[in-house]
N, C-alpha and C positions, 0 to 999 in steps of 0.2 A: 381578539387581536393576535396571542400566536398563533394560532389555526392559521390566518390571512398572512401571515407575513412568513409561514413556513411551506405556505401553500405558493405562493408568489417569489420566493427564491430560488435559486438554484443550489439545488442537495446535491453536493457532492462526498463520496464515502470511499478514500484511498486505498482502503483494505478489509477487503469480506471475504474470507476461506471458501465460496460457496461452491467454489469447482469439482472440490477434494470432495464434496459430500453428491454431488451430482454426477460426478465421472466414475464414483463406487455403485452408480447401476447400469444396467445392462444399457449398450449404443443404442436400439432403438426405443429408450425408455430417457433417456436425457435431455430433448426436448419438453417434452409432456412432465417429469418430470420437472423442471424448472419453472415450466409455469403453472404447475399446482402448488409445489409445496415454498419457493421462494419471490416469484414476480408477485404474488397477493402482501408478502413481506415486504418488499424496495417498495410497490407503491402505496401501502398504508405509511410508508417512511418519506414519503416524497422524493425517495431518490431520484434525481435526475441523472448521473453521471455516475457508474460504480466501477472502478478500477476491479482486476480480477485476479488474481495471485496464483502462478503454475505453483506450488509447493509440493516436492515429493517428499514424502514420507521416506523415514527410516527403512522398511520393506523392501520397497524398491532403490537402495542405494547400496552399492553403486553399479550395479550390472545392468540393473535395468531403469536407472534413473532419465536417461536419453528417452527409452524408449515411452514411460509415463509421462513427461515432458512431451509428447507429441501427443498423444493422446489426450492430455488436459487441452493445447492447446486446441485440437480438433474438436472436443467437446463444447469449448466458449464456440465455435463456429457453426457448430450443429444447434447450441441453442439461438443463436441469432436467427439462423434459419430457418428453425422453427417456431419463431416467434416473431416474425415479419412487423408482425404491426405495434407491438411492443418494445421491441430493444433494435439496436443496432451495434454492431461490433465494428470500431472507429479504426482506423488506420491515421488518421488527420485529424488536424483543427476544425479545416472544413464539413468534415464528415461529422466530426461532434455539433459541432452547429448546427448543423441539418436536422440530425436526432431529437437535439433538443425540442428545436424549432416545428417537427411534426408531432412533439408532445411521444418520443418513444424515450426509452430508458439508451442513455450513450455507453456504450462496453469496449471499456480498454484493457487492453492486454499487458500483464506483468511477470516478470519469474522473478518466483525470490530464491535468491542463493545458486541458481543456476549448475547444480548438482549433474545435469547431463552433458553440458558442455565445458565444464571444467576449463583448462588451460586450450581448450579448440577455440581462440577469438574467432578464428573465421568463420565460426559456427552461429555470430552474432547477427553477420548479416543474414544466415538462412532463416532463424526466427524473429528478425525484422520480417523479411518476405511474407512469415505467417502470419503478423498483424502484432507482434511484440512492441510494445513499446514505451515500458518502463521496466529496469531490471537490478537487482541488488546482489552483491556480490560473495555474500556470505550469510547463514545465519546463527545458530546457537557456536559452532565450531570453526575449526579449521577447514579452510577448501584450497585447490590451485591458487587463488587469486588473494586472496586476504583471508583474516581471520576475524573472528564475529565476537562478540562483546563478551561472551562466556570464554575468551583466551586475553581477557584485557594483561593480565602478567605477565604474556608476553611481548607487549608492548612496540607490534608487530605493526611495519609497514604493509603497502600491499606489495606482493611481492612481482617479480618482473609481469608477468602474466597481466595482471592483476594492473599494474598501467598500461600497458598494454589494450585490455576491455575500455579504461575511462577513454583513451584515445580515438577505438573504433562505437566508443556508443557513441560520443560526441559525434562523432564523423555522421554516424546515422541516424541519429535523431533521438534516440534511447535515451529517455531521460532514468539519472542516475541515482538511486536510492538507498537510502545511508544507514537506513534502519537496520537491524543489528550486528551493522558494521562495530569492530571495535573500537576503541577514542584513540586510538595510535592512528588507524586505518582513517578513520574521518576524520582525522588534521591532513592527511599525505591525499586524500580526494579533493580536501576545499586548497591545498597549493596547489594541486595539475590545475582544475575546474576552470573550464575558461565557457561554458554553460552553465543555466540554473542546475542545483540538484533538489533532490525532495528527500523528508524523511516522509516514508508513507504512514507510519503507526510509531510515534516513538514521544512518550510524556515527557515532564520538565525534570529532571535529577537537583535540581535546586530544594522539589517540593517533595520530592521520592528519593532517597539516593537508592538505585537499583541502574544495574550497568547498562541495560536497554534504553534507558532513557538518555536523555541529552542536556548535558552542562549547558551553561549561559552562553559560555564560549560559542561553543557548537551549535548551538541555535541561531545569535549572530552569523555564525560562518555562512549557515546554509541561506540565512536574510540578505548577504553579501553578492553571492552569488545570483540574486533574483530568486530564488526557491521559494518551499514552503515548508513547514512543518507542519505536521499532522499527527494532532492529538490519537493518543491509544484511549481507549475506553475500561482497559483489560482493569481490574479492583487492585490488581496487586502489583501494575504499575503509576497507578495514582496516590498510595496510601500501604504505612506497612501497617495499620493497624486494622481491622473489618469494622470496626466503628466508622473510619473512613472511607467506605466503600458508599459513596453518595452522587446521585445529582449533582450538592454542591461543590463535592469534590473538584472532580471533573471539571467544572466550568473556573475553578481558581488556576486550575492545571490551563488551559486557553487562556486566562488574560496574563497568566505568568509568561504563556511563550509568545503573545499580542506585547506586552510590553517590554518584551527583550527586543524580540524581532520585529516589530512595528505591526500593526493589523492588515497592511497586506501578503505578511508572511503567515499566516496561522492557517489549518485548516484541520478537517474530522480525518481520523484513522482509525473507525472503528474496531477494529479486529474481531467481529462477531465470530467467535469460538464456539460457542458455548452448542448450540445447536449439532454444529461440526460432528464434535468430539461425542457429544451424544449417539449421534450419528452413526460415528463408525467404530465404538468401542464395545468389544471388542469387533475385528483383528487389528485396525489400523491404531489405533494411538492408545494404547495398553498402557502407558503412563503420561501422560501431555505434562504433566507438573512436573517432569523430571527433572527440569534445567532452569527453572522458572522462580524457584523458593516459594513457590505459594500455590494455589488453588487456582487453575485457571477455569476452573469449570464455574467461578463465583461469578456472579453481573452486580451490572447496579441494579437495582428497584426501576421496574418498567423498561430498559435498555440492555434486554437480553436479546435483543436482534434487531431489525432497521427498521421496524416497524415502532417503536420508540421513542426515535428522532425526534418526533415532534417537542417531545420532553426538554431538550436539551432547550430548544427554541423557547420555551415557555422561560425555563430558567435564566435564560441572559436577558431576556426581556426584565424579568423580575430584579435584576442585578442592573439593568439600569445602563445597559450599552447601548449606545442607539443603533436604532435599527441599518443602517448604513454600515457599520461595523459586524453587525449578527450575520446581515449577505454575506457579506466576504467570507466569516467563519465557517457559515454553513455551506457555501461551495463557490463563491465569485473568486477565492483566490487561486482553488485549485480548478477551477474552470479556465482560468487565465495562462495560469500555465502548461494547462494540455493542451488548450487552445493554440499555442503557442506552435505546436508537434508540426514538422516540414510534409507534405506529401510525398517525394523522394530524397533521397539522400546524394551525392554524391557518386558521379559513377565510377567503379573501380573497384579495388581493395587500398586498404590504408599503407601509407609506407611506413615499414617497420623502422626507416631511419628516421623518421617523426616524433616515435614515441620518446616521450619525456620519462626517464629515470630517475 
């Protein structure tokens, strides 16, 4: 019964690092490379739909943050490319339909924290044109545009800039992502928001209190708006204890944010790390735990990457949600709302007498 009904869903996964780890080899190795060591992963996962995350590294910031920011993005295009009959890299609703529909994997584009284009908004519409189409404005720190959850004391709107981005994503179809924005920051997002927004990977702070995760509040907020949340997977944002590092965990963390936000606001954000970090330690991430207070290199038991999933589907079943509610979790909700994504934007640039301060 889970086998059948995780088979017969749509899996969708907001957040998998797998670029960082696929763009650290060599250009004509990143094709062939994705589909040895991760497409056998998405589809023993039954991913349908995997959102894909530019994140630059500390290395490259700030000199050359722009420039790895094109380059990841070129590498998501290179694996589509060469991977024709498996994936497709979506621009649209309709394009994600399509993918589905011929049974390939759907690839959409994200930056998180947006480290190359800092306070350049006009720079948003040029990585829309590359297939961008979800993007978050901050991570661990301070950027141009807001500050991210590791500056919550300072209790920091977004700054001119920084409404500025919500104004021209909206404009372009860039849906807006709140994760680890800080709680000043994601109250002054859900008053502009006149779009859904998403958290891609961010637990319940109800059930964790760790500053990444999201109040009842804030959960609500982004329900309000049409959005979704998306559960983290990461042990040490479910549980400060590693006794809590569970299956069951996990799935209390989804009906906490199913019963804040209703079950068509919930969905996965996995953040498969763990591979990542293995991956590229050393040079690239010589401390990942830095910012984090805990061990991110820990998984749950069998959901140390997508090929796992199934797991998760076993245990809601076990728990007793009907299955009607499990689709959604596992990807009808956030298929809905990328489905959602315009094929073009508006023509123009936005007018700066628009933006709301």
């Amino acid at each position: 019964m889970p086998a059948d009904l995780h088979e017969s869903a749509v899996v969708a996964d907001a957040h998998n690092d797998l670029l960082m780890a696929v763009v650290a080899r060599p250009p004509a190795r990143w094709a062939s490379f994705f589909r040895e060591r991760w497409l056998p992963q998405l589809r023993a996962g039954g991913v349908d739909l995997q959102v894909l995350p530019v994140f630059i590294d500390s290395q490259f910031r700030p000199e050359g943050a722009l420039r790895e920011t094109l380059r990841m993005i070129e590498c998501a295009h290179v694996i589509a490319e060469g991977n024709p009959e498996d994936v497709r890299l979506c621009h649209d609703g309709a394009q994600i339909d399509a993918a589905l529909a011929e049974g390939r994997i759907a690839l959409v584009l994200a930056l998180e924290s947006m480290p190359g284009l800092d306070a350049d908004i006009e720079l948003l519409a040029t990585v829309h044109r590359l297939g961008v189409r979800v993007a978050s404005m901050a991570h661990w720190g301070r950027t141009p545009l807001a500050d991210g959850s590791g500056e919550d004391a300072t209790a920091s709107r977004l700054t001119a800039a920084g409404v500025q981005a919500v104004a021209e994503m909206e404009r372009l179809g860039i849906l807006l992502d709140i994760s680890h924005l800080g709680a000043t920051g994601v109250e002054h997002v859900l008053e502009l928001a006149s779009r859904p927004v998403i958290a891609t990977h961010s637990s319940a702070r109800a059930l964790r209190d760790h500053h990444r995760n999201l109040t009842d509040d804030q959960i609500r907020g982004v329900a309000a708006t049409g959005g979704v949340v998306c559960v983290n997977f990461l042990p040490g944002f479910l549980s400060d204890d590693p006794s809590g590092y569970t299956l069951a965990r996990l799935a209390e963390h989804i009906e906490h944010v199913a019963s804040v936000a209703g079950i068509d606001h919930v969905g996965l954000g996995p953040d498969f790390v763990h591979e990542v970090y293995a991956d590229l330690t050393p040079p690239c991430c010589e401390d990942p735990a830095a910012n984090a207070g805990f061990d991110v290199m820990a998984t749950l038991p069998g959901l140390a990457g997508p090929s796992g999933l199934p797991l998760l589907t076993g245990e809601l079943l076990a728990r007793g949600l009907p299955e009607p509610d499990i689709r959604k979790i596992l990807g009808g909700n956030l298929h809905r709302l990328l489905a959602a994504i315009s094929p073009d934007p508006p023509a123009g640039a936005a007018d700066p007498d628009g933006y709301r301060l």
